[in-house]
N, C-alpha and C positions, 0 to 999 in steps of 0.2 A: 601716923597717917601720912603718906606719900602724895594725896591728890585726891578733890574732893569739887566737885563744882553740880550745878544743877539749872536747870532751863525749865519754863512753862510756855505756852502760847494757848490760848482759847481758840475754840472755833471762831469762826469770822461773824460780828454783829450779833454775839451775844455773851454773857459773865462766863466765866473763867470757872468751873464747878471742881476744880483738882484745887488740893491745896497739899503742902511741903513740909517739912521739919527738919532739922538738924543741928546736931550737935558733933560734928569735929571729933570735938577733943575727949568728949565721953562716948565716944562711938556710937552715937545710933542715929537712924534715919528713919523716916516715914514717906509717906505719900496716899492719900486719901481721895478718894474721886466719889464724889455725890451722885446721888442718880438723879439724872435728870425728870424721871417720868413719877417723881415724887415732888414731895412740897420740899422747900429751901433746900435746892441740893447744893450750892456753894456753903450756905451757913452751917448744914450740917458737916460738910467734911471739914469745916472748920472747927468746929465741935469733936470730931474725933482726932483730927490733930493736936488742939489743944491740953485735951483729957490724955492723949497717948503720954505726948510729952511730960506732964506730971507727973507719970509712973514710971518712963524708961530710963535710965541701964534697969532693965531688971532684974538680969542676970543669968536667970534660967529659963528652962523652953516653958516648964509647969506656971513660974512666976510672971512670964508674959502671955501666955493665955489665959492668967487670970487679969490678969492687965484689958486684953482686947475682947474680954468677954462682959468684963465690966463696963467697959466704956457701948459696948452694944446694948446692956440693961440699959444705960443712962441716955441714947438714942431713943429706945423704944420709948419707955417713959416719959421724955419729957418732948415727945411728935404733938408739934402743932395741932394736928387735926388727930389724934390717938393713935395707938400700937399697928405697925406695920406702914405708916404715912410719910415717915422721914428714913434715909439711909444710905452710908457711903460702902462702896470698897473700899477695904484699905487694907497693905502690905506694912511691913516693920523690920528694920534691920538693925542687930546688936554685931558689933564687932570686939571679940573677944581676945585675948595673950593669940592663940592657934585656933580658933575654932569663931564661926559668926551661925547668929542664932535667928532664925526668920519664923516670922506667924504673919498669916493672912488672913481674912477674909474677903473674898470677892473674885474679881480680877485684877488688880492692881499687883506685878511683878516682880518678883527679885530673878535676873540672870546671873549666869557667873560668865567669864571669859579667862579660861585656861588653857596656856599652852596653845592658840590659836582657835580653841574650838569654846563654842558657846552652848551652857548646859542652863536648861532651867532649874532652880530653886525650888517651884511654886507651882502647884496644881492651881487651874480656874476653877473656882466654883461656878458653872458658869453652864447649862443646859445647852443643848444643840437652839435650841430657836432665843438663844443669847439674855435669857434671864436667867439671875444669880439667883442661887439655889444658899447661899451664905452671903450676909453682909451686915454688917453693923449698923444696931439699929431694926433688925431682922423680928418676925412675931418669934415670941418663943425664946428660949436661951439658947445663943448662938455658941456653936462650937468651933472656935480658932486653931488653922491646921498650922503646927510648932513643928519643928524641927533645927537641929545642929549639928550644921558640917567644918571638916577641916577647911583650914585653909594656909594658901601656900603666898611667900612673900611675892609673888608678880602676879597674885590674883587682880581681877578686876572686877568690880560688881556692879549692877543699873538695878535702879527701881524705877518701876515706872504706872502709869497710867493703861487704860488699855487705849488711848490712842494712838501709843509705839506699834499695838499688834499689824498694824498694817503692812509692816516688814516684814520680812522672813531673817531666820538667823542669821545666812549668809550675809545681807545689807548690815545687819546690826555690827556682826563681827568685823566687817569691811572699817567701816567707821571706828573701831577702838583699836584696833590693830597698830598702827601709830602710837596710840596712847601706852599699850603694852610694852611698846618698846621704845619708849621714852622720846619721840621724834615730835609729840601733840601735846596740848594740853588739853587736860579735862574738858575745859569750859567751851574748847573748840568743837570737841567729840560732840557734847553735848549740846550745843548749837545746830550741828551739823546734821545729827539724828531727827530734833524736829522737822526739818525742811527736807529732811531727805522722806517722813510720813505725811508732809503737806503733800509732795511732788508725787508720793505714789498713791495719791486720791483719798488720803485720810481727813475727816471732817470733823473728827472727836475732839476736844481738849486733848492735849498732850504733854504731860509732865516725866521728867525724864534725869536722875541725880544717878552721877557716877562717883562710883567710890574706889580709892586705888589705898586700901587700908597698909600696905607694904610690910617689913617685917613688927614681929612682933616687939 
């Protein structure tokens, strides 16, 4: 692992509803965003970060959707107020020998940054009028979208919150550009990302971990 750093900030005069995970040296990473317009949305994505962490490296795309599909029975069921009343987004990243392995539900993102350009990972579950259509904790068995791609040793990858979306790719890529080419650090990029979604009118929580996994 080349580089690894991670930043949060809450909206202003209210709890912080994103919560983080990682591990380095076994490669994975999380980030979990509670819904606000439910009951305990901080305790909940605390809840699915916790239970994530239990089960990852998992190793495979099949063995981590059962991972994040588990951990959504275990939201639904034990919802303060009954099924459908507690629930986070949350994204998951495995870093593999050549290949890293993402499952989401929500909107909470994995990017890549290659070779200058920035590709996303991760479809939103996520309707035009901005309700998640998947999330952990969801009515019903939810189904986590898996997927593994290659990867190349000057990759760069962000997970994030959906209070990053307030950027567009080009501000994103602007910001790790430096870091691609060894001139920044992580921790900087990442700093820098949040205040760069304060300053262009973002009001969400904003969690934001970069990963610079380097060679195999």
């Amino acid at each position: 692992m080349n580089g690894y750093a991670s930043c949060t900030e809450a909206r202003s005069g209210r709890e912080n509803h994103d919560r983080w995970a990682a591990d380095p040296t076994a490669g994975w990473f999380v980030v979990a965003d509670g819904i606000g317009s439910l009951a305990d949305a901080g305790a909940t994505a605390q809840v699915v970060v916790d239970r994530i962490a239990a089960g990852v490296p998992a190793g495979s795309t099949s063995a981590l959707r059962t991972v994040l599909a588990g951990v959504s029975d275990h939201v639904r069921a034990t919802a303060r107020y009954g099924p459908g009343n507690a629930g986070a987004a949350v994204v998951v990243l495995e870093v593999r020998a050549d290949t890293v392995l993402t499952a989401h539900l929500g909107d909470c993102r994995v990017l890549l940054l290659r070779a200058g350009r920035l590709l996303p990972l991760t479809a939103d579950h996520r309707r035009d009028d901005g309700a998640l259509t998947r999330f952990a904790g969801m009515p019903g068995p939810a189904d986590p979208a898996v997927a593994e791609h290659r990867r190349e040793p000057d990759d760069l990858l962000v997970l994030a919150s959906d209070g990053l979306t307030v950027l567009d790719d080009a501000a994103i890529a602007a910001e790790l550009a430096d870091v691609a080419a060894g001139h920044r650090a992580p921790d900087t990029a990442c700093a820098a990302l949040v205040v760069r979604a304060r300053a262009a009118g973002g009001t969400d929580d904003v969690t934001v971990l970069l990963v610079a996994p380097g060679t195999a």
